[in-house]
C-alpha positions as CSV (number, residue, x, y, z in Angstrom):
1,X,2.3,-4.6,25.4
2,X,3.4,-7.8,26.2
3,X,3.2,-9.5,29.3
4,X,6.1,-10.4,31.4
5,X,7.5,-13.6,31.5
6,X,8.0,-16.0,34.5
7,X,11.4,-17.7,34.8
8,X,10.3,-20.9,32.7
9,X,9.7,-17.9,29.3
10,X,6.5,-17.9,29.6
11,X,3.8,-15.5,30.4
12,X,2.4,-15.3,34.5
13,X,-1.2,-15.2,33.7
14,X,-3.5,-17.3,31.8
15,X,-6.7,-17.2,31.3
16,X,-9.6,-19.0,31.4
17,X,-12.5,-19.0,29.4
18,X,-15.5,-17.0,30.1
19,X,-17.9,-17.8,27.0
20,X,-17.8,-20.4,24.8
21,X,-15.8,-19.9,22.0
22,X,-16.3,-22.6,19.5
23,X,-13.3,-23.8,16.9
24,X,-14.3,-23.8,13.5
25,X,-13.3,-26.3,10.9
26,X,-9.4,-24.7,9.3
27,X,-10.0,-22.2,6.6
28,X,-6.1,-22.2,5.2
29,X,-3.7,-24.6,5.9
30,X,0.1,-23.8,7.2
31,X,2.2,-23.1,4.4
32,X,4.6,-25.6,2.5
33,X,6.8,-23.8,0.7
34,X,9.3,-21.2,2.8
35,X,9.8,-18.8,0.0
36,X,10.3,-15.3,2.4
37,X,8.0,-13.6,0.3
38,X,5.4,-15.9,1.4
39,X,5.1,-14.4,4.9
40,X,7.2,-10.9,4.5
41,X,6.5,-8.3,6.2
42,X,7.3,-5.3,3.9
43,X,7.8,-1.4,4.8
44,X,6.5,1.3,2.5
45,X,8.7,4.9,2.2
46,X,7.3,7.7,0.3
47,X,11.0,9.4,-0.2
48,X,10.0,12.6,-0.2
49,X,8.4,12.5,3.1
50,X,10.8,10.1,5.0
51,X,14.1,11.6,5.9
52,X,15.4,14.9,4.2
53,X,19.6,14.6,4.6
54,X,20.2,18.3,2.8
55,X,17.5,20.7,4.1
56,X,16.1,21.1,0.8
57,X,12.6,20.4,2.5
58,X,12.5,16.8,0.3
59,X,13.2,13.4,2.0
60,X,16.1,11.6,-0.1
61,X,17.7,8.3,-1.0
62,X,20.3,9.4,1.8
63,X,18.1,10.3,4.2
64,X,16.5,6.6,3.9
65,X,20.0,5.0,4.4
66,X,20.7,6.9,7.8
67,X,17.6,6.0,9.3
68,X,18.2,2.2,8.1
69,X,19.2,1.3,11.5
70,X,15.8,2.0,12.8
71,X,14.1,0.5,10.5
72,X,16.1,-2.7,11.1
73,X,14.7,-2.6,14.5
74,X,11.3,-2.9,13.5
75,X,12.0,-6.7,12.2
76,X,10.7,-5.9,8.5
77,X,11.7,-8.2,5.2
78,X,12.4,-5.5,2.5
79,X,11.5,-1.8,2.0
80,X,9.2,-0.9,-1.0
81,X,10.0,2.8,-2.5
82,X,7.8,4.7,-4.1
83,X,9.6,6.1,-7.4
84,X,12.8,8.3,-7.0
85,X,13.6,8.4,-10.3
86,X,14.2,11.9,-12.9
87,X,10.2,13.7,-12.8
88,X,9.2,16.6,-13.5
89,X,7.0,15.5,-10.1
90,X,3.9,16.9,-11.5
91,X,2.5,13.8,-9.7
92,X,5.3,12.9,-7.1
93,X,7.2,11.1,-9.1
94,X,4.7,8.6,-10.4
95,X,5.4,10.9,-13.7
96,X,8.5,9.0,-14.7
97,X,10.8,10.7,-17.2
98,X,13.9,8.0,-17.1
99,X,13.2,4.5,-15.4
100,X,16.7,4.4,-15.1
101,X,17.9,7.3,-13.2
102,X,17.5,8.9,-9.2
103,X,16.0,12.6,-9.7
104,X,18.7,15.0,-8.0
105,X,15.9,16.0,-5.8
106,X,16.8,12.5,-4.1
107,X,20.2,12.2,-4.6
108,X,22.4,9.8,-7.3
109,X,22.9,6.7,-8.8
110,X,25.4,6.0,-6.0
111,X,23.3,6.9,-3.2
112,X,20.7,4.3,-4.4
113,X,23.4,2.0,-5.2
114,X,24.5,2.7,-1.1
115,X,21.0,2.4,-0.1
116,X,20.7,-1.1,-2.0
117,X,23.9,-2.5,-0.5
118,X,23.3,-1.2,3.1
119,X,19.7,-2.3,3.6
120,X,21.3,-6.0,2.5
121,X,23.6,-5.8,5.3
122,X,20.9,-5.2,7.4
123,X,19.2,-8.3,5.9
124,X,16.9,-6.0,4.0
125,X,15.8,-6.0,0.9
126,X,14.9,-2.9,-1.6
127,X,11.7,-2.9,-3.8
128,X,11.6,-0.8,-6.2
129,X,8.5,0.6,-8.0
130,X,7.9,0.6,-11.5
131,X,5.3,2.6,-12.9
132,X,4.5,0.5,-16.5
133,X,1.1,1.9,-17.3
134,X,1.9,5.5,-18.1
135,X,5.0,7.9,-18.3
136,X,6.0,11.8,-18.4
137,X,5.2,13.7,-21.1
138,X,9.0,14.4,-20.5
139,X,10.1,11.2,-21.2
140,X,12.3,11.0,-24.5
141,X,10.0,8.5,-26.0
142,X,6.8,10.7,-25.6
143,X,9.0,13.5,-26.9
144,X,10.0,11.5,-29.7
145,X,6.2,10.8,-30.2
146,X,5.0,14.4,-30.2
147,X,8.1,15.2,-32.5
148,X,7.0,12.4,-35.4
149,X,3.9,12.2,-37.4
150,X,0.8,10.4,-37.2
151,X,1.3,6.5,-37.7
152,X,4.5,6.4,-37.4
153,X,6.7,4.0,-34.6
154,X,7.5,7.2,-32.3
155,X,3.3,7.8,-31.8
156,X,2.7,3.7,-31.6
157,X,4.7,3.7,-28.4
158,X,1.5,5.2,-27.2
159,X,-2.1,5.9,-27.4
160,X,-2.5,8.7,-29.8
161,X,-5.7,8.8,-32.4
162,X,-7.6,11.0,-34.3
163,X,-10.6,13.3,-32.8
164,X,-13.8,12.3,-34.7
165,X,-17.0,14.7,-35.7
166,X,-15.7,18.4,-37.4
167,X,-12.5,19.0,-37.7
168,X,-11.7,16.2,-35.2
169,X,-12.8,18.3,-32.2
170,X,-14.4,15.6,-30.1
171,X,-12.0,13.0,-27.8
172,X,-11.3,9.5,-29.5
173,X,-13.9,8.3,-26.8
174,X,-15.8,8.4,-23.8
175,X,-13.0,7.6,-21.6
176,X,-12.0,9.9,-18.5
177,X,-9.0,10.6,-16.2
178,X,-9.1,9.4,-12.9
179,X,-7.9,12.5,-11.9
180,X,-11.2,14.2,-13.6
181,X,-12.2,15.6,-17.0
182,X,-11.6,13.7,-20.5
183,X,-8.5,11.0,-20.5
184,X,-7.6,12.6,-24.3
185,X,-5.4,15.8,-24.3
186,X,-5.0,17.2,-27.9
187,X,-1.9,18.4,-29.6
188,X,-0.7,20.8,-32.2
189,X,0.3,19.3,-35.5
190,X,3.9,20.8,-36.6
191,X,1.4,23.9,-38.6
192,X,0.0,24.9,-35.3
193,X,-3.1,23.6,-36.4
194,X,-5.1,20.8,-33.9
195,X,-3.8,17.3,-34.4
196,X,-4.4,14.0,-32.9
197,X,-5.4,13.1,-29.2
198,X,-3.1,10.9,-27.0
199,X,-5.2,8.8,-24.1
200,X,-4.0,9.6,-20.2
201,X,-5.8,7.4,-17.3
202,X,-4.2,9.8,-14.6
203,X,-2.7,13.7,-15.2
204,X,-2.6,14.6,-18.7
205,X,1.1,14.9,-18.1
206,X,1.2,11.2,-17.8
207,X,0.4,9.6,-21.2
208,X,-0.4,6.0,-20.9
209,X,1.9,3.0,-22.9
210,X,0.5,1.3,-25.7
211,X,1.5,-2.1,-24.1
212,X,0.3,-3.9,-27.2
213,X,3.4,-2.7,-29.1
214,X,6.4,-5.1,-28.0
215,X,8.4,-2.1,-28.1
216,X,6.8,-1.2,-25.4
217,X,7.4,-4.7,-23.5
218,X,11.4,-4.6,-24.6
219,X,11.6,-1.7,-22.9
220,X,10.3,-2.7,-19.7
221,X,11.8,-5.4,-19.8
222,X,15.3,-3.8,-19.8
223,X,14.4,-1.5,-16.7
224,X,13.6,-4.5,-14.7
225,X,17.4,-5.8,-15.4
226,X,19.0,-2.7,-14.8
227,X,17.5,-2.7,-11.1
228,X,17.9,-6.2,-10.6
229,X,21.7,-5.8,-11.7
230,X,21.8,-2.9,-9.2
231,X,20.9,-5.5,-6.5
232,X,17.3,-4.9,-6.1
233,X,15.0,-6.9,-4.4
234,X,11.9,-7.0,-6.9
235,X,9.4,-4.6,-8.0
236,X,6.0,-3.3,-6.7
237,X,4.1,-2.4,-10.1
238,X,1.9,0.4,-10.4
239,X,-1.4,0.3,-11.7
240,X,-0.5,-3.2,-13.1
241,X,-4.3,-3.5,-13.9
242,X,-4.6,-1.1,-16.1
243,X,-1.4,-1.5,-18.6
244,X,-3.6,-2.9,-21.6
245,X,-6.6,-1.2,-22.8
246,X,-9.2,-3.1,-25.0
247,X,-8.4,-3.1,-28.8
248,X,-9.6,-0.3,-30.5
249,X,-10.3,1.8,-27.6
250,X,-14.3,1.3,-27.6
251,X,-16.8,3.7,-25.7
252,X,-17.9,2.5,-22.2
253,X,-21.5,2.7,-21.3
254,X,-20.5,2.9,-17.7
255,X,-19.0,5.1,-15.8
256,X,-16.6,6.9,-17.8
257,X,-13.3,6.7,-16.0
258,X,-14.7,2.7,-15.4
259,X,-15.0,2.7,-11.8
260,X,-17.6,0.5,-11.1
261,X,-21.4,1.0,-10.8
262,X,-24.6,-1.2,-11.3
263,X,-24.5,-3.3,-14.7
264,X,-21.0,-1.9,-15.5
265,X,-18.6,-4.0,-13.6
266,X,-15.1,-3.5,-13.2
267,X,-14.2,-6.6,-14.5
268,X,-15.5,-5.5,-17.9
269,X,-14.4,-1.7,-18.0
270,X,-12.6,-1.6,-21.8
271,X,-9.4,-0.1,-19.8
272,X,-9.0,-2.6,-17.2
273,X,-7.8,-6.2,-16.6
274,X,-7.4,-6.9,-20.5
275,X,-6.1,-10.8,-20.4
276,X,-3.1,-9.7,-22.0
277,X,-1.5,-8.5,-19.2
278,X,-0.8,-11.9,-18.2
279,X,1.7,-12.7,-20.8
280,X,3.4,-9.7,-19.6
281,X,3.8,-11.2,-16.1
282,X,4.5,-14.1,-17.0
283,X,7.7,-13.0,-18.6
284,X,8.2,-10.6,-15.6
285,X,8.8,-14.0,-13.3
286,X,10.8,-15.5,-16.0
287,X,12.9,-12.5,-15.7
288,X,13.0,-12.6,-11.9
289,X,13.6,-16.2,-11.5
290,X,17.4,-15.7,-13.0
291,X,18.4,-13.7,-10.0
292,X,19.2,-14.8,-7.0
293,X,17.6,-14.0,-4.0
294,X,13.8,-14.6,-5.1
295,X,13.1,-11.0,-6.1
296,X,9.5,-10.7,-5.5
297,X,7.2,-8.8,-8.3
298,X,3.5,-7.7,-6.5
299,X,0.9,-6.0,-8.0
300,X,-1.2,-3.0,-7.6
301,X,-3.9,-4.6,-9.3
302,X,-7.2,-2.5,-8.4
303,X,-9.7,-5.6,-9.4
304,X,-12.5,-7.2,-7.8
305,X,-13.5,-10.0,-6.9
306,X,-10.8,-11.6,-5.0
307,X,-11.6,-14.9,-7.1
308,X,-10.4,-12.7,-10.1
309,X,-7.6,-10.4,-8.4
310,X,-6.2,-14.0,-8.2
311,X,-5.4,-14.4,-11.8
312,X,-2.6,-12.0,-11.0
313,X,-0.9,-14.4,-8.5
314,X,-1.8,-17.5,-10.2
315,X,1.9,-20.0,-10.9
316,X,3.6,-18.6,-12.9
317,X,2.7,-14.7,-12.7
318,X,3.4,-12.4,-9.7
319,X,4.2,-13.4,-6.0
320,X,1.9,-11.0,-4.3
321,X,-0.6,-8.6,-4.9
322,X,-2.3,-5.6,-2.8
323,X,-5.7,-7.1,-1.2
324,X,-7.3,-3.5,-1.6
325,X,-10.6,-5.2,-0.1
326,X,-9.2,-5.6,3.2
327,X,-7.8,-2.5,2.9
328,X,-11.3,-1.2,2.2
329,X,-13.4,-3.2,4.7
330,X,-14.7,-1.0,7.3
331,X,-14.9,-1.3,11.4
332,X,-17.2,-4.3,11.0
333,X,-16.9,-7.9,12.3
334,X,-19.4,-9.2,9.7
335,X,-17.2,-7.3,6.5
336,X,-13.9,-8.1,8.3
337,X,-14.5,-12.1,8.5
338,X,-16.3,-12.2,4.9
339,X,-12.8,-10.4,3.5
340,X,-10.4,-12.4,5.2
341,X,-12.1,-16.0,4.3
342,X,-12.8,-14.8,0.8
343,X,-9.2,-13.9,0.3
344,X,-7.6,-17.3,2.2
345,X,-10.1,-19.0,-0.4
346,X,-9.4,-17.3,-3.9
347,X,-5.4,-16.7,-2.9
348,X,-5.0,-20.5,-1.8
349,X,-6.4,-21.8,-5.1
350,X,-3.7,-20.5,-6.9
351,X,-1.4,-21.5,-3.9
352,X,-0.3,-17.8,-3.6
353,X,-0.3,-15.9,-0.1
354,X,-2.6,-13.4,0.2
355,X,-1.4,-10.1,1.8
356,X,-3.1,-7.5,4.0
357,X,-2.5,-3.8,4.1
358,X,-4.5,-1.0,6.4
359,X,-2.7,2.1,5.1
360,X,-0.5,3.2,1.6
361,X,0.4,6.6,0.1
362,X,-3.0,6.7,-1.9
363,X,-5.7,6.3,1.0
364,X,-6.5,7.8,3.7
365,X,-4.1,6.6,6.8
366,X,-6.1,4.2,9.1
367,X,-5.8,5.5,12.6
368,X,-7.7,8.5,10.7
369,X,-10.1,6.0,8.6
370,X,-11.3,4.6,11.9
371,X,-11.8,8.0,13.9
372,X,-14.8,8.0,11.9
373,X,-18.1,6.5,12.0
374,X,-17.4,4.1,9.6
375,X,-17.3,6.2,6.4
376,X,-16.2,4.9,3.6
377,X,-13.4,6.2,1.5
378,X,-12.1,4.9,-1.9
379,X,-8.4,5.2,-3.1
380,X,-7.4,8.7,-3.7
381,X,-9.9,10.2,-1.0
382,X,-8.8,11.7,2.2
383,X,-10.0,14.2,4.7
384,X,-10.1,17.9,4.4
385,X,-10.6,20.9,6.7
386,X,-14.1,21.2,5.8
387,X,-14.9,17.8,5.9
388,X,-16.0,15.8,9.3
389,X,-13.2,15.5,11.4
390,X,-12.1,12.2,12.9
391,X,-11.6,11.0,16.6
392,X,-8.2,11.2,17.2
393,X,-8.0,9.0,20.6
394,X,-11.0,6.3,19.0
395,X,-9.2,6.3,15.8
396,X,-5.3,5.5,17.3
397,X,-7.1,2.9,19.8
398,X,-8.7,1.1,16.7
399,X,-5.8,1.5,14.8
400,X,-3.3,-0.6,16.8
401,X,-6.0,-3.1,17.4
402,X,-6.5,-3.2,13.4
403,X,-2.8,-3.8,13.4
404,X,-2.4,-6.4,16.3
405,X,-5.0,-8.2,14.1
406,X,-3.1,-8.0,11.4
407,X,-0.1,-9.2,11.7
408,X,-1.5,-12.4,13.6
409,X,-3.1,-13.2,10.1
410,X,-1.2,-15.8,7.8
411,X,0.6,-14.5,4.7
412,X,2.4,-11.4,3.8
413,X,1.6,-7.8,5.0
414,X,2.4,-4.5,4.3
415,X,3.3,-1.4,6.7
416,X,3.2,2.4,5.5
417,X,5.8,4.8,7.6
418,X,4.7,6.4,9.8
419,X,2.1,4.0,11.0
420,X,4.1,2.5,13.4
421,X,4.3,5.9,15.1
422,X,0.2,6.2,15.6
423,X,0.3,8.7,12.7
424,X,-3.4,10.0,11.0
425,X,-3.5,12.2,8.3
426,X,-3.2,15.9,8.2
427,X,-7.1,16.6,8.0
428,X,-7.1,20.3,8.3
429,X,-4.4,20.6,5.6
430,X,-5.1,24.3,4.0
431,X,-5.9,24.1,0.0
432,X,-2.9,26.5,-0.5
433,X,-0.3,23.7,-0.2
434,X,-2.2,20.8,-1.8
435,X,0.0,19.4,-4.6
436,X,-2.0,16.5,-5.5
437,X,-3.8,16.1,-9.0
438,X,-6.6,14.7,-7.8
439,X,-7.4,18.1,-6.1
440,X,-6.0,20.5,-9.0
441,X,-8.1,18.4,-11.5
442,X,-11.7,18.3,-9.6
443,X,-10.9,21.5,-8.9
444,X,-10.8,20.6,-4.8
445,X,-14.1,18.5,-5.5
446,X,-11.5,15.7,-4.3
447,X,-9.1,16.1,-1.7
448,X,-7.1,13.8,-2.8
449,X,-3.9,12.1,-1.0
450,X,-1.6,15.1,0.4
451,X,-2.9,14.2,4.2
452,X,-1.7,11.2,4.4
453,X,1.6,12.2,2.8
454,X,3.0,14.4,5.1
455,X,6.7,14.4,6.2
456,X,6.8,12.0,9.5
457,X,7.8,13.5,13.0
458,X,11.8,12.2,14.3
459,X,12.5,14.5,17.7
460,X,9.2,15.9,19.4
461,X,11.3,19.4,20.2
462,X,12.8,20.9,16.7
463,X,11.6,22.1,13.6
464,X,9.6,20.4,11.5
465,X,10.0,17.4,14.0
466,X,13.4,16.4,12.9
467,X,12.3,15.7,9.2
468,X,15.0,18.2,7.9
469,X,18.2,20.0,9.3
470,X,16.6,23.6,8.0
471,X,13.1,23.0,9.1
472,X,11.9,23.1,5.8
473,X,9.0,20.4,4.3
474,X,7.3,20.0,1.5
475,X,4.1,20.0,2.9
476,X,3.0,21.4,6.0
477,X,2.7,19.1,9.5
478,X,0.6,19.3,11.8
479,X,1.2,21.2,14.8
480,X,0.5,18.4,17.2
481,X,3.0,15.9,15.9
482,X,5.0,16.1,18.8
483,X,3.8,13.7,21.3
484,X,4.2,11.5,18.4
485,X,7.6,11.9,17.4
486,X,9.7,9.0,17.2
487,X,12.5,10.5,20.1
488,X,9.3,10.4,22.7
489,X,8.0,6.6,21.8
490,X,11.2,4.9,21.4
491,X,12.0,4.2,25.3
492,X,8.3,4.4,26.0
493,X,6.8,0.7,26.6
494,X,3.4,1.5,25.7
495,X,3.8,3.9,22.7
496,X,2.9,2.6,19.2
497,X,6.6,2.4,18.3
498,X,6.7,-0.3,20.9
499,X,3.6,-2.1,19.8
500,X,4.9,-2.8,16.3
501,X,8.5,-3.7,17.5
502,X,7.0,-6.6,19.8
503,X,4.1,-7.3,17.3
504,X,6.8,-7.7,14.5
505,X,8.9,-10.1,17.0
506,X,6.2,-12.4,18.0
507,X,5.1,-12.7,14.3
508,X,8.6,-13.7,13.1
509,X,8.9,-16.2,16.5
510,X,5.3,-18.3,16.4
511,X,5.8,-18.6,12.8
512,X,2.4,-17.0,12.1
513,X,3.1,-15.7,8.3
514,X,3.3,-19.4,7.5
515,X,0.6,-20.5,9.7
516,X,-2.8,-21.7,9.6
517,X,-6.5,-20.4,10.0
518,X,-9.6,-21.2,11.5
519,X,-12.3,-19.2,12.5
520,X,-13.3,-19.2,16.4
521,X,-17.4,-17.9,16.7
522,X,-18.9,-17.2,20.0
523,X,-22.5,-16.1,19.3
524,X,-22.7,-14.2,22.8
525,X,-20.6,-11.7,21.2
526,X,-21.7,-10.4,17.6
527,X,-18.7,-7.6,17.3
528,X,-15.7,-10.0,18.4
529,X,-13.8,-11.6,15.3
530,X,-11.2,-14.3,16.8
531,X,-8.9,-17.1,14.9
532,X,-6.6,-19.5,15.6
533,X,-3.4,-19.7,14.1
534,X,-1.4,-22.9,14.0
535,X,-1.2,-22.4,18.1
536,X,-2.4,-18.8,18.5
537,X,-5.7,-17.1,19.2
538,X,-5.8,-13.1,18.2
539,X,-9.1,-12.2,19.2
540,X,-10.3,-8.2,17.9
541,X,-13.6,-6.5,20.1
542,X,-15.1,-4.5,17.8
543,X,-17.2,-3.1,20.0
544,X,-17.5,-0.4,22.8
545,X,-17.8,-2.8,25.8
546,X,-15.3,-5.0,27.1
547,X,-15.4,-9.2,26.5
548,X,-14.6,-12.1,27.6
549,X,-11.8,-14.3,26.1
550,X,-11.9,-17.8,25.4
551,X,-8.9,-20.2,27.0
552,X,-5.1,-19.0,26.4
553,X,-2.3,-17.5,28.0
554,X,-1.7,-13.9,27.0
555,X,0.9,-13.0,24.9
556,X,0.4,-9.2,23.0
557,X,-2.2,-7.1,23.9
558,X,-2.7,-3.8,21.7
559,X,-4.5,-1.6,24.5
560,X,-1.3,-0.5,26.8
561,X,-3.9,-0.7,29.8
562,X,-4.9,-4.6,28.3
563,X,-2.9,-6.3,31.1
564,X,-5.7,-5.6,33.7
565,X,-8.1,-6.7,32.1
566,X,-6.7,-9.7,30.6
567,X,-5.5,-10.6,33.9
568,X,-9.2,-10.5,34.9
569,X,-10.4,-12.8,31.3
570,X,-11.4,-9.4,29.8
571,X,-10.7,-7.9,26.4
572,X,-11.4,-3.4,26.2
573,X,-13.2,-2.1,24.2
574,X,-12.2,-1.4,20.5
575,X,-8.7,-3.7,21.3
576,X,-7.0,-7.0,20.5
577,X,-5.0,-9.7,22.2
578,X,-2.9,-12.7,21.0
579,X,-2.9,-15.7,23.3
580,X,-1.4,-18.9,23.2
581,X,-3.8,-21.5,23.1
582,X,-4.5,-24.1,25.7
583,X,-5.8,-27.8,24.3
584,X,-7.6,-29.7,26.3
């Protein structure tokens, strides 16, 4: 990984160029302000699949707090979990039915309490996520609202509305789930008889907020101070696009549940990005900024462009938000550099970081992604049995490149467990034990997320990997998982594991979260993307052939085998390198 050092600390080979590499003029300067959550480097855990303390087959708040130790080791700012709180877990707990509980399938208040307090001593911090656009049809207040009449305060907490044409029998409008089918579900009136419609953008067991009521806000509001009293460390919020809908709730000529398509932007989709949400946000940080410790509020804001995902990070709003474009830009040099100078651009205008992300509970893991000849798959896809299967070995290879790359970019990023063990998805996952909506909904049309949501492998030689005491999991995991289990790469130099420990180090060390940017070209080499930041190259070959480096001494390489080649001026095929650059 990386390269010995001689007795002075630093590394025994350097290279010398072999093409010209030409510096660009700097893209992004280094960062003045030292706020952590400018360069953090934050973990995802998907509870249920993380670390199961009981046997019941379901990961668990106490299961996280064992394995906190480990996680220290990887060098990471603060843990974001996905939602642990009371669900019926119709969609894995992003069907909240109390914002202010822990479901017993993950424990207590205590044990999240425990896991707060612990990951702090680790210098951790805990993000919790909050799930503002929609709730359970279990939750009290939609009970309350299915239990009062039409108009009244219970129903405004919502989106419910009467069916138009005969006897109401047609939805409010156009609008569709994007799960599938119509975004209305109707329900009885206290007679029996059909009554009004109530609007879901996901699983019509997840009725969305009418965010326009400040009843609404109040609420929310109060959740985000009971986990900031608990000691948490800020909040990743959940669909934070699509909280407000349009007044009035008008048709949409596009496409129905208002992903985008030609003449129907996103940007002006009736149940996206209303500007209202930014008076929301704005109170958010006020709310934020009286606790110590800078917690940190970031969004899942699905919008595009870049210049307008910005609004969400703009002074005065949210710290961070997910650059889903990077996330979505394919094995392509061209794509790649067009994402990452777009994003520098519109993020530094508002003088917010941007952040970069290659994998996430709702996509299609990348070391699977890039098995593939560059297909393209959106949030909520993944790879099933029937589908085209990936190249393991190609896609792993890419994978830790993509990562090495990364993490020498300035700003914040975000890992996903299980990526820092090589892990793909579970592609030949049978239909029997798919539990994702997406898949129930499109009736396996989609095949939704479950892949990429398996319960990770701990020790290569028991059951179910060491995930659980009984050998019990959720969902199935693949039967080759073993050569990946955390036991067999932890002493292992070369192993993933390894990879992201040292890449982590390095980050932290050359300061490169804060650093700066600028573009090197070599027009020899069409499928190499290099930069410079502050004082170090990371150069990624995108292509099948090995190349030749400009000037630097070696210092990470993600191609276990790079050292020969590096030694030699050489970059493999479909790897990256950082080196530290040489001025004349």
């Amino acid at each position: 990984m990386s390269l010995p050092l001689d007795a002075s600390g630093t590394p025994d080979t350097q290279i010398t160029p072999g093409s010209p590499y030409a510096l660009q003029p700097v893209l992004h300067e280094s960062s003045q302000g030292e706020q952590w959550w400018r360069r953090a480097v934050i973990y995802q855990i998907y509870p249920r699949s993380f670390k199961d303390s009981t046997g019941s087959g379901m990961g668990d708040l106490a299961g996280i707090t064992a394995e906190l130790p480990k996680i220290a080791t990887l060098g990471v700012d603060a843990i974001w979990l996905s939602p642990f709180f009371p669900s019926p877990q119709k969609d894995a707990g992003y069907d909240v039915s109390d914002y202010r509980g822990v479901d017993p399938l993950f424990g207590t208040m205590e044990d999240a309490k425990t896991l707060i307090s612990t990951a702090a001593s680790f210098g951790i911090r805990i993000i919790i996520d909050i799930v503002p656009n929609h709730c359970s049809n279990e939750h009290e207040l939609f009970r309350a609202a299915l239990a009062a009449a039409p108009g009244s305060a219970e129903r405004a907490m919502f989106h419910f509305a009467d069916g138009l044409g005969e006897g109401g029998n047609t939805p409010p409008n156009n609008w569709f789930s994007l799960f599938g089918g119509s975004g209305w579900t109707r329900v009885p009136n206290p007679d029996g008889t059909p009554g009004q419609y109530y609007f879901h953008l996901f699983d019509a067991t997840q009725p969305d907020f009418n965010w326009r009521n400040p009843a609404v806000q109040e609420e929310f509001e109060t959740t985000l101070r009971f986990w900031l009293d608990a000691g948490a460390g800020g909040f990743r919020i959940d669909v934070a696009h699509a909280m407000f809908k349009k007044e009035g709730l008008p048709n949409w000529g596009g496409a129905p549940d208002g992903t985008p398509r030609p003449g129907f932007p996103f940007a002006d989709a009736p149940m996206f990005a209303q500007p209202e949400l930014h008076q929301v946000f704005a109170r958010w940080r006020e709310i934020c900024d009286e606790y110590p410790g800078e917690p940190v509020l970031c969004s899942e804001a699905n919008v595009r462009p870049l210049t307008r995902l910005a609004d969400w990070v703009a002074p005065g709003q949210m710290h961070q938000s997910f650059n889903f474009d990077y996330l979505r830009t394919l094995w392509d040099r061209d794509a790649l550099a067009a994402v990452i100078g777009e994003s520098l651009e519109a993020f530094d205008a508002v003088d917010a970081p941007t952040t970069w992300v290659l994998s996430n509970h709702d996509v299609s893991r990348h070391a699977t992604r890039f098995g593939l000849d560059n297909v393209a798959l959106d949030l909520g896809d993944g790879i099933g049995p029937r589908d085209p299967q990936p190249d393991t070995a190609l896609g792993l290879t890419r994978a830790r490149a993509a990562t090495v790359f990364m993490l020498g970019l300035p700003g914040g990023a975000y890992l996903y467990q299980g990526e820092e063990l090589g892990l793909g998805d579970h592609t030949t996952l049978a239909d029997q034990f798919r539990q994702d909506p997406t898949f129930l909904r499109s009736n396996g049309e989609r095949i939704g997320r479950d892949g990429c949501r398996v319960p990770i492998p701990w020790v290569h030689d028991v059951p179910a990997y060491g995930f659980s005491p009984t050998g019990d999991t959720w969902l199935p995991q693949p039967a080759d998982w073993a050569t990946l289990a955390r036991d067999v790469q932890e002493d292992d130099p070369a192993s993933t594991l390894n990879l992201y420990r040292t890449a982590l180090a390095l980050r932290s060390e050359l300061g490169l979260g804060l650093g700066s940017l600028a573009f090197f070209k070599n027009p020899e080499l069409p499928e190499v993307l290099a930069i410079r930041n502050s004082n170090t190259i990371s150069v990624l070959n995108l292509s099948a052939a090995s190349v030749p480096l400009p000037a630097g001494e070696p210092l990470l390489y993600s191609d276990p085998d790079g050292a020969t080649l590096a030694a030699r001026g050489l970059l493999g095929a479909n790897s990256a390198i950082w080196l530290r650059a040489i001025d004349d």
